[in-house]
N, C-alpha and C positions, 0 to 999 in steps of 0.2 A: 452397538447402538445404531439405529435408524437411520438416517441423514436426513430422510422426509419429515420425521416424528417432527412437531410443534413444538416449541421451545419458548420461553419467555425473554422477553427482551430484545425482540428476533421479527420485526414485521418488513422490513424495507428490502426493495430491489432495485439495483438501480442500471443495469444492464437485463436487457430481457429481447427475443428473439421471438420473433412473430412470424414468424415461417418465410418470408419472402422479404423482410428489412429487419432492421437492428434498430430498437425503440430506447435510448438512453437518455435518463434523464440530465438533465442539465444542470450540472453542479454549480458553474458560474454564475446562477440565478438564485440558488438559496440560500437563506431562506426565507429571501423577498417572496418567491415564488416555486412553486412545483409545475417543472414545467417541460417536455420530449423535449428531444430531438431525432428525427427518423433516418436513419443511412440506408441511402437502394444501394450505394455503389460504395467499391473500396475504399477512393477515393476519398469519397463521405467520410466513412470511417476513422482513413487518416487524416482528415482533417480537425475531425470531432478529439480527437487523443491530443495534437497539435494546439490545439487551442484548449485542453482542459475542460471541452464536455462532460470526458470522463477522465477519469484520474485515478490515481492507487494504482501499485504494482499490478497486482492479480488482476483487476479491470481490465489494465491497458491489455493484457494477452490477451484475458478473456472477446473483448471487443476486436481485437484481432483477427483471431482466429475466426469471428464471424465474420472479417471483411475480407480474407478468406475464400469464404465461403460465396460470398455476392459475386465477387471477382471470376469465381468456375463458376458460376451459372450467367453470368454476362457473354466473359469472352477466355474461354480454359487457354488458348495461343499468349494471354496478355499476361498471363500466371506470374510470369518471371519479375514481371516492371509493378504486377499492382504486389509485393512479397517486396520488392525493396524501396517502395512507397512507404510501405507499411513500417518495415525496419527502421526507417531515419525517420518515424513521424516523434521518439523520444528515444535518446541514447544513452543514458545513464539504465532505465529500468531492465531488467536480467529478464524477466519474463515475460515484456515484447518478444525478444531472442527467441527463448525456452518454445512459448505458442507458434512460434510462425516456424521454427525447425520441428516443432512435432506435428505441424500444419504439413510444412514440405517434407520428411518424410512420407505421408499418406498421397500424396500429389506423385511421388516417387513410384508408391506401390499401384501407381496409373486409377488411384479411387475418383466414384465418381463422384458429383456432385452431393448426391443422398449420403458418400460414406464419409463426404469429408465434412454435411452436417452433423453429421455421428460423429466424428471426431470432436470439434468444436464444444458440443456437447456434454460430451465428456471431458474436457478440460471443466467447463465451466461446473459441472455435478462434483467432478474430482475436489474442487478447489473450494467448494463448500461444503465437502467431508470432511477436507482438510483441518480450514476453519472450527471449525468443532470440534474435532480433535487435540490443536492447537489449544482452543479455551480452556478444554479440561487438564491439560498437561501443567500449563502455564499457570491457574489458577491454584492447583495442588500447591505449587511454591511458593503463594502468599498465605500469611498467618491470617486467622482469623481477625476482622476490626479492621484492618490496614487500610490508610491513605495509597493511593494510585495519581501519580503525575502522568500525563498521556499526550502528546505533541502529533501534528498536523493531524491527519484524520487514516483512520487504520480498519474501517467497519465495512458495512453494506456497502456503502456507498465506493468503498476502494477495492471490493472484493466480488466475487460472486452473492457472496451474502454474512451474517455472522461479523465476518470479518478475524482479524490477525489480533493485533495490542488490543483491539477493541472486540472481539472475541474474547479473552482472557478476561479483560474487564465486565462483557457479560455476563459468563461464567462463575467468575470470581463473586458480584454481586446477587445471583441465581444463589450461590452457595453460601451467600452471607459472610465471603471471608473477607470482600472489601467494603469500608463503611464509607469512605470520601473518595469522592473522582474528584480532581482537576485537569483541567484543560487547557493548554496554552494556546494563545490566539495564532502563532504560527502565522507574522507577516513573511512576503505580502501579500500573499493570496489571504490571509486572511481563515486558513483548512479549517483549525482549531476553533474559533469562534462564528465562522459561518454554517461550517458542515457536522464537525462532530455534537459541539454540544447541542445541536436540530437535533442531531441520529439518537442520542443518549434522552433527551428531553423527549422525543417523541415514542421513544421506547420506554418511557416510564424508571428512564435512572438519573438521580439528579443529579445536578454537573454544575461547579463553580468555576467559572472561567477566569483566569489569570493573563497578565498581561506576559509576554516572554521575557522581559527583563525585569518580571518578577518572581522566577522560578528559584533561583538560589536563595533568596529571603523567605521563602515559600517554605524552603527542607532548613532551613536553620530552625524553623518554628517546633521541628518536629510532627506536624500533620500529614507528612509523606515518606512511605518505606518504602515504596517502589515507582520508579521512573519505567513505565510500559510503552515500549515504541514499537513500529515498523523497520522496515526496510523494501528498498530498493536493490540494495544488491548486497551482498556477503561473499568476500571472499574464502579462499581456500585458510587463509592464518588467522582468521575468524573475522576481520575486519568487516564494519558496514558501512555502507552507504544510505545515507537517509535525510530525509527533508533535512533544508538547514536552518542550524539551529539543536541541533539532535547531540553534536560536538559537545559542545559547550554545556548542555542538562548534564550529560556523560560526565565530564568532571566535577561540573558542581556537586553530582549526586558521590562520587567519590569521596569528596572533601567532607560532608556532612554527613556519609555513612549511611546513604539509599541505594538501594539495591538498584540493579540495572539490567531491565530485561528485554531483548530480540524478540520479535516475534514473529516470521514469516515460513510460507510452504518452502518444500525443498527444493519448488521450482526457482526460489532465489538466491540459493545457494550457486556459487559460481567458483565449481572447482577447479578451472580452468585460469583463473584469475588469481596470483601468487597473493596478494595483500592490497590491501587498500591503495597503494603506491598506484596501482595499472587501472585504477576505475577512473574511467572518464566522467569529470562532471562537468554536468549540463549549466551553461549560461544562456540565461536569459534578456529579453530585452532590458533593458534601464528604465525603459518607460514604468513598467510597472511597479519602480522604487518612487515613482512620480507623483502619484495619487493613484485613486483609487474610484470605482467603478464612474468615470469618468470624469471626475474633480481633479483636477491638479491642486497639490497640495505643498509644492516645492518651486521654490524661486526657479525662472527661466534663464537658461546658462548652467544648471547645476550639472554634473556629470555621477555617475552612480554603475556600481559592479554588482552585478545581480547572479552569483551563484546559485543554485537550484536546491542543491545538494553539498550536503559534507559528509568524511570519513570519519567514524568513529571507533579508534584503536582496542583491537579485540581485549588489551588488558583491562581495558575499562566497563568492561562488560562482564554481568556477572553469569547470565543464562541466554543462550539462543535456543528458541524456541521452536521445532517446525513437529509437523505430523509424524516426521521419523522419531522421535522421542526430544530429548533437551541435550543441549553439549554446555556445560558449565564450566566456565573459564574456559573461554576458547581459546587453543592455540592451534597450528598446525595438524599438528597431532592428535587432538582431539575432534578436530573439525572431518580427521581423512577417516577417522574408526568409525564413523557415522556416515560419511558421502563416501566416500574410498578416494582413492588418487583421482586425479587427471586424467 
């Protein structure tokens, strides 16, 4: 298959390289608004990831490895300090890591500025072959007609392009085997009902948005066979980590007999990491359980825990999905005959 070829359902970018800055669109604004933001410096860069300019696993690397890039053509002596700028800008996603270690190898093999464009590059082309790959894999495993539940945002806009769970669901609709998308709003950022159902609406797939604490009333109805997520990180015994809220669909969709499906590159695979037990998740402010795009929405005095992320126990999982092929029913053992050891 192509990777260039045209494809339906498939028009957005939302990280894009303009030879001398990093032009990203701005997630936090849609979709009041489409609207840059431009990085000269690493800095920039990690500031833009820190604050959810950009977002989705593959992104964050993606956008990475171009800050990178800005960082040797500034100042190549600062290499070391703009690389652990970079590293701490989000510490739950695996593929920050995976991009700036296969950044710092090339930095290693003394490349210069132009090779370590080429590298970057190539992350970002790899990772929307990937994507593609992913959709057709993961599509084959839906029946024809199928309902699709789909939580925070897994597409273009978190990926090089295509996208991961939202790949599958293009594909899958391309192929007419899915007939209903839904979408959970995914507080508090809101991914679900600001970003995705934009991405899918504006690609010409129609998408009914459900509230998150309406997702198990949702599969008792019967109008959903398969729960299609991402990930941020997967361990070695198949465990994920994923926007939270991803936990909790996971058992519901047990209990009512929906299938439950992984979807990310292999750069999120994290064979390094025994189980879900050793992934750090990310806390965020409190303020953001507060209100929302500058409305307070919650009595003053209130106090509030804002996890990023939850683990979702590989038993509960029916297929992970990446460009190496599918591992169903993950467990250790199946997860090492596909990535190998440690």
């Amino acid at each position: 298959m192509n990777p260039s070829a045209p494809r339906s359902h498939d028009t957005i970018r939302a990280v894009l390289w303009q030879g001398d800055h990093l032009h990203l669109l701005d997630q936090r604004l849609l979709p009041r608004e489409e609207a840059y933001v431009d990085c000269r410096t690493s800095d920039e860069v990690a500031q833009a990831i820190r604050d959810l300019v950009v977002r989705g696993a593959p992104a964050i690397g993606i956008a990475a490895a171009w800050g990178v890039v800005l960082a040797a053509r500034q100042d190549r002596g600062g290499l070391d300090a703009a690389l652990a700028r970079l590293r701490a800008a989000r510490p739950t996603a695996v593929n920050l890591m995976w991009a700036l270690d296969r950044m710092q190898r090339a930095i290693a093999r003394d490349a210069g500025a132009d090779a370590l464009a080429g590298e970057a590059q190539a992350i970002q082309d790899e990772d929307l072959a990937a994507n593609r790959r992913m959709g057709e894999l993961g599509a084959s495993l839906i029946a024809p007609g199928s309902g699709v539940l789909t939580h925070c945002n897994t597409g273009s806009l978190a990926t090089a392009g295509y996208g991961t769970a939202l790949g599958v669901i293009r594909a899958g609709v391309s192929a007419e085997r899915i007939g209903q998308v839904f979408a959970g709003e995914t507080r508090p950022w809101l991914q679900g009902a600001r970003l995705t159902v934009w991405e899918l609406l504006r690609d010409a797939i129609p998408a009914t948005l459900v509230a998150d604490s309406a997702a198990a009333h949702l599969m008792s109805t019967g109008q959903v066979q398969w729960v299609v997520v991402g990930a941020d990180r997967i361990a070695a015994n198949g465990d994920t980590a994923n926007k939270i809220g991803t936990y909790q669909l996971a058992i519901a969709a047990r209990h009512h007999g929906v299938k439950f499906m992984v979807v990310a590159p292999s750069s999120t695979v994290d064979m390094a990491t025994a189980s879900g037990d050793d992934i750090e998740i990310e806390l965020r402010s409190p303020d953001e359980l507060f209100g929302y795009a500058g409305q307070r929405t919650v009595v003053e005095g209130a106090r509030a825990w804002n996890p990023v992320f939850d683990v979702t126990p590989a038993a509960l999982i029916d297929a992970i999905v990446t460009e190496r092929g599918v591992v169903e029913h993950p467990d250790a053992a199946r997860m090492a005959a596909v990535f190998g050891a440690a």
